[in-house]
C-alpha positions as CSV (number, residue, x, y, z in Angstrom):
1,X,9.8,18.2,-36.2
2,X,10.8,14.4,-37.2
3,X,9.6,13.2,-40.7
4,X,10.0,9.8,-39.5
5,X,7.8,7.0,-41.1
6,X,6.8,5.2,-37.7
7,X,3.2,5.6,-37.0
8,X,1.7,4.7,-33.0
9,X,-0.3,1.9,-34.0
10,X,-2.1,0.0,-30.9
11,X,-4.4,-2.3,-32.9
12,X,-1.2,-4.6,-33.8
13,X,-1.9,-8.0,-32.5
14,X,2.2,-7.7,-32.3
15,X,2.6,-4.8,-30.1
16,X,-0.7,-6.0,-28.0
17,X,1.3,-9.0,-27.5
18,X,4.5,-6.7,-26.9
19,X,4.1,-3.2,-26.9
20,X,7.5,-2.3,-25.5
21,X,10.2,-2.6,-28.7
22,X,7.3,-1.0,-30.8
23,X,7.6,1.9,-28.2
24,X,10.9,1.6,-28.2
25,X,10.9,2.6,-31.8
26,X,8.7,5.8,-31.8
27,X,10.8,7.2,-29.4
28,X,13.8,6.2,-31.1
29,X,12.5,7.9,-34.4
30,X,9.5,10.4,-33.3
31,X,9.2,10.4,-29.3
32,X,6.8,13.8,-30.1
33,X,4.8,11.8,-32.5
34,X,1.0,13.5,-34.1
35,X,-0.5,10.1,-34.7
36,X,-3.0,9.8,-37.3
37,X,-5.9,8.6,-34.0
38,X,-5.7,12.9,-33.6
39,X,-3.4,12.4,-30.5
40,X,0.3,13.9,-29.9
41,X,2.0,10.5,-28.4
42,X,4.7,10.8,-25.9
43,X,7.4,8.0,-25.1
44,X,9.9,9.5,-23.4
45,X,10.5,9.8,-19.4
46,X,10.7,13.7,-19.0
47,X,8.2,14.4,-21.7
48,X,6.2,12.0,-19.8
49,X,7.2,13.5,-16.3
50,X,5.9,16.8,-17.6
51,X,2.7,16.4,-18.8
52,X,1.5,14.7,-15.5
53,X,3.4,17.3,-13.4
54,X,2.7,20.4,-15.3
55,X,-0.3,22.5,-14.5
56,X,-0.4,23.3,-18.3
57,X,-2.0,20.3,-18.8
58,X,-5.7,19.3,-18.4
59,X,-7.6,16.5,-17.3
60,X,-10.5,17.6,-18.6
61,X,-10.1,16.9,-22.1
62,X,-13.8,17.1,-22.8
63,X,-13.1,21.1,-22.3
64,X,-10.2,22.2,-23.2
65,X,-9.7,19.8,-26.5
66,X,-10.0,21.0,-29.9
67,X,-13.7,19.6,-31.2
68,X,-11.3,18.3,-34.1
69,X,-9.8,15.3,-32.1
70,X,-10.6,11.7,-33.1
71,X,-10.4,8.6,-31.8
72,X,-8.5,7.6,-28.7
73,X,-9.5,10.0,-25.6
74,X,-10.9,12.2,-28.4
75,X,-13.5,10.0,-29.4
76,X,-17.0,12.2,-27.9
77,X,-19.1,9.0,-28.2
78,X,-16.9,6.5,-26.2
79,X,-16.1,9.2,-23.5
80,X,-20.2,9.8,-23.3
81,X,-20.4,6.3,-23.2
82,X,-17.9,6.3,-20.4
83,X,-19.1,9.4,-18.4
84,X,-22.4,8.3,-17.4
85,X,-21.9,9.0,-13.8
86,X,-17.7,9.6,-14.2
87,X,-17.8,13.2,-15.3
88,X,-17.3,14.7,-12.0
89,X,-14.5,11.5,-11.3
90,X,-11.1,12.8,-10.4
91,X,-9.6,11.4,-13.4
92,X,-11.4,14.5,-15.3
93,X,-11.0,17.6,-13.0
94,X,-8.5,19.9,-12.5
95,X,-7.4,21.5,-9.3
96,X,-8.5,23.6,-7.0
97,X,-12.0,21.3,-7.6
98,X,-9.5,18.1,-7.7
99,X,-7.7,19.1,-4.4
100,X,-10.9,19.5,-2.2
101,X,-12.5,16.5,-3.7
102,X,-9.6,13.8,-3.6
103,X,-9.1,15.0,0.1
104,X,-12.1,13.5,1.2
105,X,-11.2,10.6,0.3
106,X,-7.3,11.0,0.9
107,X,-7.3,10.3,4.4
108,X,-8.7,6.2,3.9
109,X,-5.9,5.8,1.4
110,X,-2.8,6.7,3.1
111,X,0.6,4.4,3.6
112,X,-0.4,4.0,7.1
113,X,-4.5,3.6,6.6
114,X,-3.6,0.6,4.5
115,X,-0.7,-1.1,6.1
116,X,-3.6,-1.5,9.0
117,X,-5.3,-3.8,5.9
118,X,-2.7,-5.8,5.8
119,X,-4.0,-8.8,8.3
120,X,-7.1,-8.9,6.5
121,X,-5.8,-8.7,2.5
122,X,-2.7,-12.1,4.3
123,X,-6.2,-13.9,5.4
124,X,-8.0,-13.2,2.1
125,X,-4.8,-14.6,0.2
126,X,-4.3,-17.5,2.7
127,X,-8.0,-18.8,2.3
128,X,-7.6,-18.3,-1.9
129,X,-4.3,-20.2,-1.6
130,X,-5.8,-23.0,0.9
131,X,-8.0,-23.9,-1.8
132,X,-5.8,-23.6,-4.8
133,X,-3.5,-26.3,-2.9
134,X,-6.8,-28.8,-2.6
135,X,-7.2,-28.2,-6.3
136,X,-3.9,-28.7,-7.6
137,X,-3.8,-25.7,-9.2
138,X,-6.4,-22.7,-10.4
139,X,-6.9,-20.3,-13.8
140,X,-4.7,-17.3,-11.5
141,X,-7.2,-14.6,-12.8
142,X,-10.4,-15.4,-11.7
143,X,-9.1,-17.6,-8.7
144,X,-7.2,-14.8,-6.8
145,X,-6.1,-11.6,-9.2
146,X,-9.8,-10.5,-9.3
147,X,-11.6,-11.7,-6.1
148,X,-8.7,-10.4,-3.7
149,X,-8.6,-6.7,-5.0
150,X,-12.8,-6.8,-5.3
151,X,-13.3,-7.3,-2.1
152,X,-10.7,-5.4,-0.7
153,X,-12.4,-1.9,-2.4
154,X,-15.5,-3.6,-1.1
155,X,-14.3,-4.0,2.6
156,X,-12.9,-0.4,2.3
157,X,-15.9,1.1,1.0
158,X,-18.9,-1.0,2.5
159,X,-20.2,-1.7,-0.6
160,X,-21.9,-5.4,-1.0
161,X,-20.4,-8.2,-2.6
162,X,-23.4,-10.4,-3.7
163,X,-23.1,-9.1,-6.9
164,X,-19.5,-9.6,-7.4
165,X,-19.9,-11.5,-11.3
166,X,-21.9,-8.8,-12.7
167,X,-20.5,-5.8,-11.5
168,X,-17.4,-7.3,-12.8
169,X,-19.0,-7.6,-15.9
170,X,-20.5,-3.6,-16.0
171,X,-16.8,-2.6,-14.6
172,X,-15.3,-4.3,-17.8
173,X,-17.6,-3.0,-20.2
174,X,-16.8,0.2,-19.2
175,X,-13.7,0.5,-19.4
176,X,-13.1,-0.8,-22.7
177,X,-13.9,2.7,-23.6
178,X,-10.6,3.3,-23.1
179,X,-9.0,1.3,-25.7
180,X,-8.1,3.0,-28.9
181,X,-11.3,1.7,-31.0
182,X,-14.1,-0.3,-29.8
183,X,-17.3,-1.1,-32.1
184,X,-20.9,0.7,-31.9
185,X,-22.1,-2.9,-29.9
186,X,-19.4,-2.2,-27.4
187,X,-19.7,1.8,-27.0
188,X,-23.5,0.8,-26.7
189,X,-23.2,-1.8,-24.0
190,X,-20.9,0.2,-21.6
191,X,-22.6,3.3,-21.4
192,X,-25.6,0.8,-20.3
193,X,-23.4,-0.9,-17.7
194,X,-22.2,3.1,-17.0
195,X,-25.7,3.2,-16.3
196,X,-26.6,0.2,-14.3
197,X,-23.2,1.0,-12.2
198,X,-24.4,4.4,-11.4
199,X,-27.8,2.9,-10.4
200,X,-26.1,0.4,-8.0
201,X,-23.6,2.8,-6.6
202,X,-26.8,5.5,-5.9
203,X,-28.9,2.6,-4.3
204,X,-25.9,1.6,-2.1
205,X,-25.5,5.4,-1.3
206,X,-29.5,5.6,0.1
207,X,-29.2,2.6,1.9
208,X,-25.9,4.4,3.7
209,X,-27.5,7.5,4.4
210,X,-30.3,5.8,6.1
211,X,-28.0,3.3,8.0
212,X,-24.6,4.7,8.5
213,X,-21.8,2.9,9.8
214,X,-18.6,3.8,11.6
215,X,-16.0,1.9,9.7
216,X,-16.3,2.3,6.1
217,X,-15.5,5.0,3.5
218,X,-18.8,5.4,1.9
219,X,-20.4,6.4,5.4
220,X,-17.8,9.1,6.1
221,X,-17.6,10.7,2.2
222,X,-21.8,10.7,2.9
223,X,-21.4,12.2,6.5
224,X,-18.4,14.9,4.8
225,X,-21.3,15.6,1.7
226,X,-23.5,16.7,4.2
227,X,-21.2,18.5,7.0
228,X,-21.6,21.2,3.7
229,X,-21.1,22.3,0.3
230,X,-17.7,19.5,0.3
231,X,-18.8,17.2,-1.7
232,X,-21.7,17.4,-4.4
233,X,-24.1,14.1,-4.5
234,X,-23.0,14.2,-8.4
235,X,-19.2,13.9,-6.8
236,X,-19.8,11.3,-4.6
237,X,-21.1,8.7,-6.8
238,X,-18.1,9.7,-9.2
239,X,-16.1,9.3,-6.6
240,X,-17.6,6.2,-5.3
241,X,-17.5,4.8,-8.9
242,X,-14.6,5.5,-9.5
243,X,-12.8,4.0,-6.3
244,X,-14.9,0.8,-7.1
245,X,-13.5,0.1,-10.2
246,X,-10.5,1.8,-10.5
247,X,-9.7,-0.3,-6.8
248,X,-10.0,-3.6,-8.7
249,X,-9.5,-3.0,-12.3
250,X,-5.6,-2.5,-12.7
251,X,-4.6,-4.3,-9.6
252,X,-6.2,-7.6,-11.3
253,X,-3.6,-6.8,-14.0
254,X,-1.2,-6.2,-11.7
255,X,-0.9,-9.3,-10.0
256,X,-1.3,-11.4,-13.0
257,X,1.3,-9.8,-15.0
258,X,3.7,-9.7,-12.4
259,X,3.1,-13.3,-11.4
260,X,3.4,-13.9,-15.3
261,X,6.8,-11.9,-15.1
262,X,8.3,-14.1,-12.3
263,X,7.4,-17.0,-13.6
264,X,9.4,-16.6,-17.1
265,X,12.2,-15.3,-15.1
266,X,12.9,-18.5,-12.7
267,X,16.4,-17.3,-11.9
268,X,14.6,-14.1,-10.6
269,X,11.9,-16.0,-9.0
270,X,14.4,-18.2,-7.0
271,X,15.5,-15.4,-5.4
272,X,12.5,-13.6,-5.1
273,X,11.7,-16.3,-2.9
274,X,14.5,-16.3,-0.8
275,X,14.2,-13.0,0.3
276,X,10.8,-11.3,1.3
277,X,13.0,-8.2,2.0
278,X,12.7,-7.7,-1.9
279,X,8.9,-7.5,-1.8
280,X,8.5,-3.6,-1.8
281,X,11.1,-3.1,-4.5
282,X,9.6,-6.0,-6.4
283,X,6.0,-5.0,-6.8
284,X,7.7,-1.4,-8.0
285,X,10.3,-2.9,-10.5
286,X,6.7,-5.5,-11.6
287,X,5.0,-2.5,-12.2
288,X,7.8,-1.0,-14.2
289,X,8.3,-3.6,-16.4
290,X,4.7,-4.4,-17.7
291,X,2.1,-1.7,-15.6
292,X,-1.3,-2.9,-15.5
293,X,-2.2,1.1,-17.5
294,X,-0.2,1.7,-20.5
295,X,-1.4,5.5,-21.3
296,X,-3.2,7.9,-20.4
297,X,-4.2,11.7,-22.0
298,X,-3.9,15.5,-21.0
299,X,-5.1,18.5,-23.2
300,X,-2.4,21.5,-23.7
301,X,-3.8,24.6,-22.3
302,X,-1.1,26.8,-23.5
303,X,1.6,26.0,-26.4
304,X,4.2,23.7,-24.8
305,X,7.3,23.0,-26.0
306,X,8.5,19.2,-26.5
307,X,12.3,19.9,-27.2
308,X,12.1,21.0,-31.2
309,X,8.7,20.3,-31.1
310,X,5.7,22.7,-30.5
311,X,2.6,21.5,-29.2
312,X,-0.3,23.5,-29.5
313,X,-2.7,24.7,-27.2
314,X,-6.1,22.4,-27.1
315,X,-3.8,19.6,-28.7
316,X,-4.8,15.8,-26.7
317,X,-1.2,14.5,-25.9
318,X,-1.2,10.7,-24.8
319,X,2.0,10.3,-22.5
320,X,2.6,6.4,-22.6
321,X,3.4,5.6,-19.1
322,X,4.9,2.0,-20.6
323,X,6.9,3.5,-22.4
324,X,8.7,5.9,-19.9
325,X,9.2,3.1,-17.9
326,X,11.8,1.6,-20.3
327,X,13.1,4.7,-21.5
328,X,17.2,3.8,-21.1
329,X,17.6,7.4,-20.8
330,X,16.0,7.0,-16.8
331,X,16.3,3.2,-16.2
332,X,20.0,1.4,-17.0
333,X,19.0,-2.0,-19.1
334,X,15.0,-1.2,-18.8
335,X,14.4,-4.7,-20.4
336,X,15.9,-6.5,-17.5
337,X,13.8,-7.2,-15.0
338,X,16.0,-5.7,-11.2
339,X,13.8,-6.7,-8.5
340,X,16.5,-4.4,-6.3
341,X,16.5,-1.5,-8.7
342,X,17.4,1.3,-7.1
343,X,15.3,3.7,-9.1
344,X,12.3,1.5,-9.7
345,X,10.0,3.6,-7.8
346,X,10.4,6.3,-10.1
347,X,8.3,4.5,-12.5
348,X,5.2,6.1,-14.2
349,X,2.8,2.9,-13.8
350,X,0.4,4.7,-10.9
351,X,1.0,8.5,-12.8
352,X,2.6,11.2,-11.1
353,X,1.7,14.8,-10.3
354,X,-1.8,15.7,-8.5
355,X,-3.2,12.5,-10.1
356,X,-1.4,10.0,-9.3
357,X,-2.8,6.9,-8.3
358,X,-4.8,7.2,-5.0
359,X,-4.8,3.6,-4.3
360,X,-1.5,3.7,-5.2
361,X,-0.1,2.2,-1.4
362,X,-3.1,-0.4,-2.0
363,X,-2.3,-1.8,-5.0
364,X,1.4,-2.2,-3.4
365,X,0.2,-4.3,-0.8
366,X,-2.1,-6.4,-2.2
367,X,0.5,-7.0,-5.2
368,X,3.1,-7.8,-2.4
369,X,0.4,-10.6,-0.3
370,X,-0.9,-11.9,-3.2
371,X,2.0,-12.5,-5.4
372,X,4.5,-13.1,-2.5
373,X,2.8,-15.2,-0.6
374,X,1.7,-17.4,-3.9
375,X,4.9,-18.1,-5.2
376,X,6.6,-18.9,-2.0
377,X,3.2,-21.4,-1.3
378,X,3.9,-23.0,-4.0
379,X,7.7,-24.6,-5.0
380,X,6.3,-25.5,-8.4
381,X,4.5,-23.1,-10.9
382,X,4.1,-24.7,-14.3
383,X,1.1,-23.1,-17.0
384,X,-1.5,-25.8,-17.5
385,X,-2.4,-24.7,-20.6
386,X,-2.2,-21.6,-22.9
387,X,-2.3,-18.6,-20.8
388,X,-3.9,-15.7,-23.0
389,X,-3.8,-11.8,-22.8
390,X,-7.3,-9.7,-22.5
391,X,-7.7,-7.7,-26.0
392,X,-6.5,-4.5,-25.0
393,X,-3.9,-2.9,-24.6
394,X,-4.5,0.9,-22.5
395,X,-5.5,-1.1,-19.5
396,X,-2.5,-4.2,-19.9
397,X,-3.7,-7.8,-18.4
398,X,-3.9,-11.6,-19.1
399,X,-7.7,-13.0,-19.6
400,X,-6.8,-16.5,-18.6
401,X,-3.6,-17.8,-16.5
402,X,-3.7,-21.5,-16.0
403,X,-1.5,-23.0,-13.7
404,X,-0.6,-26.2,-12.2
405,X,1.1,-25.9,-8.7
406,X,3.1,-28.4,-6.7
């Protein structure tokens, strides 16, 4: 086991800024790393690979977690905080229960499903861009890398959209409770908005059942709860939940970091450009270089073995899905941004295994409209001001992008 003296350390307003050489380093020195936040920390590829492939692992780290484990993921109060209404959500099951309930919802979110979204997410972008042309510009986040994704998962799902500001607002609360420390104020206010979210999502759900429709999810995961014993009412509003703001959440980040990513690489962005038959590759090679989710956790159900390193049973391991995706051991020059790659798909951005990303083929396309379609609008992209990343680093994403557009 290494002895080295580099210690995971997320709450550096240098590797917030930058996380990839400080990632770079642990796996350099200690890629099996016991980090003093009670986690085992994982930055290479395969080690990463295995833990989301690997049945040994759990999802449900609440269970099968050592009571012992502090802070990140093993933090009991922020995942109570979080869980107020999630704790039947895929993300925390296991299969067989994970298999029957992510079918349900499986069939809305294939390739094919969504490429038939496609007209309406090219409308949504084209209407955003009309007026961002009027104004001479826009702040990126709020004008197009939220709205579009929202109301996307709200089109898909039937849910309304008159609330759009403050579900945002519960959505981001919430999730802070993944970030490596947050303060009792901010524990405290999400599992309120957990609360008020849950609320929402149930009142949408009785509405539904009284009134079902034929062409949204939420009417066919109600009528499939009550064909039988398929889906629990606790499992459908985690499910429901979770596709809500899981469905807008990272592809926000996604399109603003790999606008961001384009735009500081103009040689890339010329030819980006040029050729739209780059766009699938792209948005894969975007989401390799900075992913909108950094990490994620499993607990160890048996002793696994990390090379010379034993991990024990009940351990919480933290495979860092950034850094995989710039291990030089799977990607040739990881720091250089390919939009061709060959191998860019491979990345670990959307997970692997039985949990990878559902919306996976839906954050794709709407990363290929929106960012696509906007810098090929536009001839000139110039900042208009100091663009600023959101303070956190486990879900990745700028706070404010301004830009001036010609």
């Amino acid at each position: 086991m290494s002895t080295a003296q580099v210690f995971f350390n997320p709450l550096d307003p240098d590797v917030r800024a930058n996380p990839y050489p400080h990632y770079a380093e642990l796996r350099a020195a200690d890629p099996v790393h016991r980090s003093p936040f009670g986690l085992v920390v994982l930055t290479r590829y395969d080690d990463v690979a295995k833990v989301l492939r690997d049945a040994r692992f759990s999802a449900n780290i609440a269970e099968n977690a050592r009571s012992e484990g502090i802070g990140l993921f093993g933090n009991q109060e922020q995942s109570e905080a979080r869980d107020e209404g999630f704790n039947e959500s895929l993300l925390n099951i296991d299969p067989p229960k994970h298999t029957r309930v992510r079918g349900l919802a499986a069939r809305a979110f294939t390739p094919k499903a969504i490429e038939a979204w496609r007209p309406r997410v090219v409308e949504m972008v084209d209407e955003i861009l009309d007026r961002v042309a009027a104004d001479g510009g826009c702040d990126l986040v709020p004008t197009l890398a939220f709205p579009l994704p929202f109301q996307v998962i709200s089109e898909i799902l039937g849910m309304p959209t008159d609330e759009r500001d403050q579900l945002r607002a519960w959505s981001q609360a919430i999730t802070l409770t993944l970030e490596p420390l947050i303060t009792t104020e901010e524990r405290l206010a999400a599992t309120e908005a957990a609360t008020h979210m849950r609320e929402f999502v149930e009142g949408v759900i009785e509405e539904r059942r009284k009134a079902p429709r034929d062409n949204d999810l939420l009417s066919a995961l109600i009528a499939a709860e009550e064909e039988g014993d398929r889906l629990s009412n606790a499992e459908l509003v985690a499910m429901v939940l979770l596709l809500f703001v899981a469905g807008h959440e990272t592809t926000v980040n996604l399109i603003g970091n790999g606008t961001r990513l384009l735009m500081e690489h103009p040689d890339v962005l010329t030819r980006f450009r040029a050729d739209p038959s780059l766009d699938a590759s792209a948005v894969d090679e975007l989401l390799r270089m900075d992913g909108p989710v950094q990490f994620t956790a499993r607990a160890t159900l048996e002793d696994v073995d990390f090379g010379d390193d034993v991990v024990e049973k009940g351990s919480v391991v933290m495979p860092v899905l950034g850094a995989a995706n710039h291990d030089p051991a799977h990607f040739t020059d990881p720091d250089t941004l390919i939009l061709d790659r060959p191998n860019a798909a491979s990345h670990m951005a959307l997970g692997s295994g039985v949990h990878f990303c559902l919306g996976a083929s839906l954050a794709r396309l709407e990363a290929q409209v929106a960012i696509g379609r906007f810098v090929r609008r536009f001839s000139t992209i110039e900042y208009d001001g100091q663009p600023e990343w959101a303070p956190r680093i486990s879900l990745r994403g700028m706070a404010k992008m301004p830009l001036r557009v010609a």
